[in-house]
N, C-alpha and C positions, 0 to 999 in steps of 0.2 A: 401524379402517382395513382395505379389505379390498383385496386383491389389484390390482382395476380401480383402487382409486383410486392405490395405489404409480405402477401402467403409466401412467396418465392423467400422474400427478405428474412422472415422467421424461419423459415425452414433451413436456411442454410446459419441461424444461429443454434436453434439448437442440435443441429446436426454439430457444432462447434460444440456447448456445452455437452452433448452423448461424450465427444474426442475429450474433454477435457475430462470429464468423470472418471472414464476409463483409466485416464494416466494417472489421476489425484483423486482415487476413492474419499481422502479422508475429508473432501473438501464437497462444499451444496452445491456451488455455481449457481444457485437459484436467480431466474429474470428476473424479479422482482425488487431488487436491492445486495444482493450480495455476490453479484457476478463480477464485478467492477473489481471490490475486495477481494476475494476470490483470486482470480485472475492476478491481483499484487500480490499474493501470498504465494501464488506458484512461481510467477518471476523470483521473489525474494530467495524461496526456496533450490532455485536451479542457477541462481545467478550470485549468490552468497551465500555464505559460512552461516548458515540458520536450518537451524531443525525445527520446521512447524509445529505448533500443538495441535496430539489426533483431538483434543477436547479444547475446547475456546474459553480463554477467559475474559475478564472483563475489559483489561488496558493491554496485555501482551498477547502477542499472535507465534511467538518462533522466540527460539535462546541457540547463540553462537555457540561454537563450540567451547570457550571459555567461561558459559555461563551467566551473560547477558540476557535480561529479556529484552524484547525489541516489539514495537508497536510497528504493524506496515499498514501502508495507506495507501490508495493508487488513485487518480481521477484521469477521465478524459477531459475534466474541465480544467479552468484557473485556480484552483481552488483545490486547498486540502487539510482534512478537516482534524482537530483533538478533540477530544474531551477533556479526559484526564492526563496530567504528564508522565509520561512513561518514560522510561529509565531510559533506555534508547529507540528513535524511533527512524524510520524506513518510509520515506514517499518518493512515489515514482507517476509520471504524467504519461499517461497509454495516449497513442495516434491510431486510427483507424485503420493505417499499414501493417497495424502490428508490431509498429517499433515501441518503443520504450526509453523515455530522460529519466535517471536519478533528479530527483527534486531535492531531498533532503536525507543525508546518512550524517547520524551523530545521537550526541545524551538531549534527550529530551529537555533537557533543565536549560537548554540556550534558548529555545524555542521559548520554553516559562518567562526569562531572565529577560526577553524580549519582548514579553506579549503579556507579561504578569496584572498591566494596570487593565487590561480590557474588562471589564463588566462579564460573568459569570466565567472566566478563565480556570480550568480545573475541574468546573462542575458541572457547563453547559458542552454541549457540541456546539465547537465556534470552526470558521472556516477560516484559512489564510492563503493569502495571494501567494502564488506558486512563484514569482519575481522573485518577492521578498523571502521567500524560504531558500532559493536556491541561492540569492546572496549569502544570506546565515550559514547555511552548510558551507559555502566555500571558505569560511574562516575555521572550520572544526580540520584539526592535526588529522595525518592518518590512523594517527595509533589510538582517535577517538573514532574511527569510523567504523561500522561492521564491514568486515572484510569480506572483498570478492571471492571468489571461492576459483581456483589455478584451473587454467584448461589445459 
């Protein structure tokens, strides 16, 4: 890898976050940590029934149209992380093509109900295996799920 291709390679990211700001003012896209997230919130918002928060709070990011909150999470990696259990939560695995897998749509409390004996569970940022979440979500009903939004 030499030099030009690194500048080339940035360049054409945030030539991406410029396009993303544009379309989602209310969101940072910042490199440094919150583009990943980011980038899940826009998905969640153009792909499901969720109205974003224009102001962040600390465990919810968007509420369904029925009034759910909902926590979303996105990684390129194995791995997707809580803190705290959030009433409903939304994880999705980004590919470098652009695609995007649902990892996990359901109430946070299965995830809890699963993972409740780990060591700082609730308080700490713990990561979980994306295998093991997409198992769990294939057992949540639809009528627990946030719903896709019709095309």
């Amino acid at each position: 890898m030499s030099r030009e291709t690194i500048t080339a390679s940035l360049q054409l990211i945030f030539a991406g976050i410029t396009g993303l700001k544009a379309a989602f003012p209310h969101r940072a896209f910042t490199i440094d940590g919150r583009l990943v997230g980011d980038i899940g919130e826009v998905i969640a918002a153009i792909e499901y029934d969720v109205t974003l928060d224009s102001v962040s709070r600390p465990i919810h990011d968007a509420k369904t149209a029925g009034g759910r909150d909902v926590q979303i999470k996105a990684t390129f990696k194995d791995q997707l992380t809580i803190r705290a259990v959030p009433d409903w939560y939304l994880g999705f695995k980004l590919f470098a093509n652009g695609e995007f897998e649902e990892i996990f749509n359901g109430p946070g409390s299965l995830i809890s109900d699963r993972y409740k004996h780990r060591k700082g569970f609730g308080t700490s940022l713990l990561s979980f295996p994306v295998s093991e979440l997409r198992k769990l979500s294939a057992t949540v009903s639809a009528s627990e799920r946030v719903a896709r939004r019709e095309v």
